[in-house]
ROPA-652578 format. One line per field, with one value per residue (C-alpha): residue number from 0; residue in one letter; x, y, z. Coordinates in steps of 0.02 Angstrom, whole numbers. Layout:
nr = NUM:...;
rest = A:...;
x = X:...;
y = Y:...;
z = Z:...;
REM end
This chain:
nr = 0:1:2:3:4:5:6:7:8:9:10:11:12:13:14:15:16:17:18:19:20:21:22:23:24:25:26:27:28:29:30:31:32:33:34:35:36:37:38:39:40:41:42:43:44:45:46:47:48:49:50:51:52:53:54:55:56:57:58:59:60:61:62:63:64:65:66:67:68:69:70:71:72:73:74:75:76:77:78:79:80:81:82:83:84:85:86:87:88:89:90:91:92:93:94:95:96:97:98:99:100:101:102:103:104:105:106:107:108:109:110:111:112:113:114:115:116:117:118:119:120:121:122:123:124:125:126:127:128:129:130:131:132:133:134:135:136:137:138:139:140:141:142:143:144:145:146:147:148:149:150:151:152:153:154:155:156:157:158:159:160:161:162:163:164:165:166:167;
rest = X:X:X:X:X:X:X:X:X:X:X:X:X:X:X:X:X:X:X:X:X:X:X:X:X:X:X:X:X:X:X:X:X:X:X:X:X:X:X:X:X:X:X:X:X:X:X:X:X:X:X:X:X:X:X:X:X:X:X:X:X:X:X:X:X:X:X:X:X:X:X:X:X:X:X:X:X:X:X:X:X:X:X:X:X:X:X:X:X:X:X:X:X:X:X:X:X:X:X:X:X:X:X:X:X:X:X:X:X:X:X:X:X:X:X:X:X:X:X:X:X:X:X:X:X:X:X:X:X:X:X:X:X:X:X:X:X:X:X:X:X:X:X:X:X:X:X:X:X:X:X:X:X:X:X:X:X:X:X:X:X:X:X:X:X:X:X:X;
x = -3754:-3771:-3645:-3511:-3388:-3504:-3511:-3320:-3284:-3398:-3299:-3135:-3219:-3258:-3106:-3013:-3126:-3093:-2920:-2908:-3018:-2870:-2755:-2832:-2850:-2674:-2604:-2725:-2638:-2487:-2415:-2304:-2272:-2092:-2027:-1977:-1884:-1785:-1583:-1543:-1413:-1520:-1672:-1671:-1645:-1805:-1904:-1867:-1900:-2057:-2111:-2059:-2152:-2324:-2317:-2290:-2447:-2539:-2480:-2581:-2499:-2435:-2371:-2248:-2124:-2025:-1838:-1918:-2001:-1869:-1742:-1868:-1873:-1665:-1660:-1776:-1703:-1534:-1605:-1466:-1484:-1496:-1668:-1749:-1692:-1779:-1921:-1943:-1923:-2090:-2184:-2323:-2274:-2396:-2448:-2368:-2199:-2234:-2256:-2108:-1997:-2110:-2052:-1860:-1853:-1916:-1817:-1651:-1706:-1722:-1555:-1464:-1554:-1502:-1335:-1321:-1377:-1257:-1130:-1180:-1204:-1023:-969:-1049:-956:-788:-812:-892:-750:-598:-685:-694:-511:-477:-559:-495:-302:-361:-408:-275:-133:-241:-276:-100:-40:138:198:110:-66:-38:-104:36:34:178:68:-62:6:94:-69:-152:-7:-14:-200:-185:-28:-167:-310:-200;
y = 1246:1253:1413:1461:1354:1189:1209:1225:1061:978:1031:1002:819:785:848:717:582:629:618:442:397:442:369:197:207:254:90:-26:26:-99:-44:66:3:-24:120:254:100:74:129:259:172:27:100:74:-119:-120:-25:-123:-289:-228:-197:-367:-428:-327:-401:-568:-559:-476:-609:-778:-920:-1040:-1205:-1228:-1085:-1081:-1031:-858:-801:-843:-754:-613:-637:-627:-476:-387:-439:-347:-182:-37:114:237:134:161:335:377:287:397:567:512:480:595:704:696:855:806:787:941:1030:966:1025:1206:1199:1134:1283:1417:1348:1378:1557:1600:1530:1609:1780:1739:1706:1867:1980:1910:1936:2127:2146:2099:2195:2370:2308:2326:2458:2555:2481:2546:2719:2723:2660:2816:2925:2879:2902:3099:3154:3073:3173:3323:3343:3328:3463:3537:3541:3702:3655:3729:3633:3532:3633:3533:3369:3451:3519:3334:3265:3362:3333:3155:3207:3289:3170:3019:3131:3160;
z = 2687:2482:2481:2370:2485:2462:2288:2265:2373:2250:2116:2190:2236:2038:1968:2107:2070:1858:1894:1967:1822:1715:1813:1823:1619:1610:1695:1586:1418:1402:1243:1327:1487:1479:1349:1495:1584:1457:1454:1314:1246:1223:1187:992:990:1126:1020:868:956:1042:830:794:917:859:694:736:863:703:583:565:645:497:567:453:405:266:227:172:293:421:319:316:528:533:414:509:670:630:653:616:730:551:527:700:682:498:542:701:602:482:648:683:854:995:1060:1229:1141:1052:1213:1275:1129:1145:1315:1295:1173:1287:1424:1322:1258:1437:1483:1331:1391:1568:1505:1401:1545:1658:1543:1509:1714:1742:1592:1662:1839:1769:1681:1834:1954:1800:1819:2001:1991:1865:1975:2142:2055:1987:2141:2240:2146:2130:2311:2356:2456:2494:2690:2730:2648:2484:2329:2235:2057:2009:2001:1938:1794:1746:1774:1634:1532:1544:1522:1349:1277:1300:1213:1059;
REM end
């Protein structure tokens, strides 16, 4: 009946219900309905006519408008990509785009770690596989043996020549 289970479904329920709350909030703002859609190269002249746009719905409507304020309109019309930009860097972040830069950081630091471990994984390989190579060579010409099953001194002693010229 009234058991742990029932009480957790009701939670689960609220939380659900909470969450399409949100979601029909979310879709009522307008303001930035069409900033995702928009194509990066593009994006700034958007962004600058969707301001335009704000203060003229802010702005009284005058009937008449004078050479001023229409040269005021063109000016501000021929935004400059450098002006979108510096305005943007004086912007306050919000904590989802701080997040996201948290996240884009930590994301790289894991790659570069990734990247450095990989790189010291294949280093110890070669290494390993140049001393097995080393190795595999030594014994090879010191387990030589003559016809009769004797050891091959003769190798062996040029062996730990070549040995001792590469030492000094």
């Amino acid at each position: 009946g009234r058991g742990f289970a029932f009480r957790r479904k009701q939670k689960i329920e609220r939380q659900y219900r909470k969450l399409l709350k949100k979601g029909r909030k979310a879709h009522s703002q307008q303001d930035n309905q069409f900033i995702d859609t928009y194509p990066e190269h593009l994006k700034h002249l958007y962004l600058a006519e969707e301001e335009m746009l704000k203060k003229w719905r802010r702005a009284p409507d005058d009937s008449v408008l004078s050479e001023e304020k229409l040269n005021k309109t063109v000016d501000t019309c021929t935004f400059s990509y450098r002006s979108v930009t510096t305005e943007g860097k004086f912007k306050k972040k919000t904590s989802n785009q701080k997040a996201k830069e948290e996240y884009e950081k930590i994301k790289a630091e894991r790659a570069r770690r990734e990247e450095e471990a990989e790189k010291r994984k294949q280093q110890r390989e070669a290494a390993q596989q140049l001393y097995k190579q080393k190795k595999m060579e030594a014994y090879k010409i010191l387990s030589k043996k003559t016809k009769r099953g004797q050891p091959n001194l003769n190798l062996q002693m040029e062996f730990l020549l070549q040995k001792i010229q590469q030492n000094t």
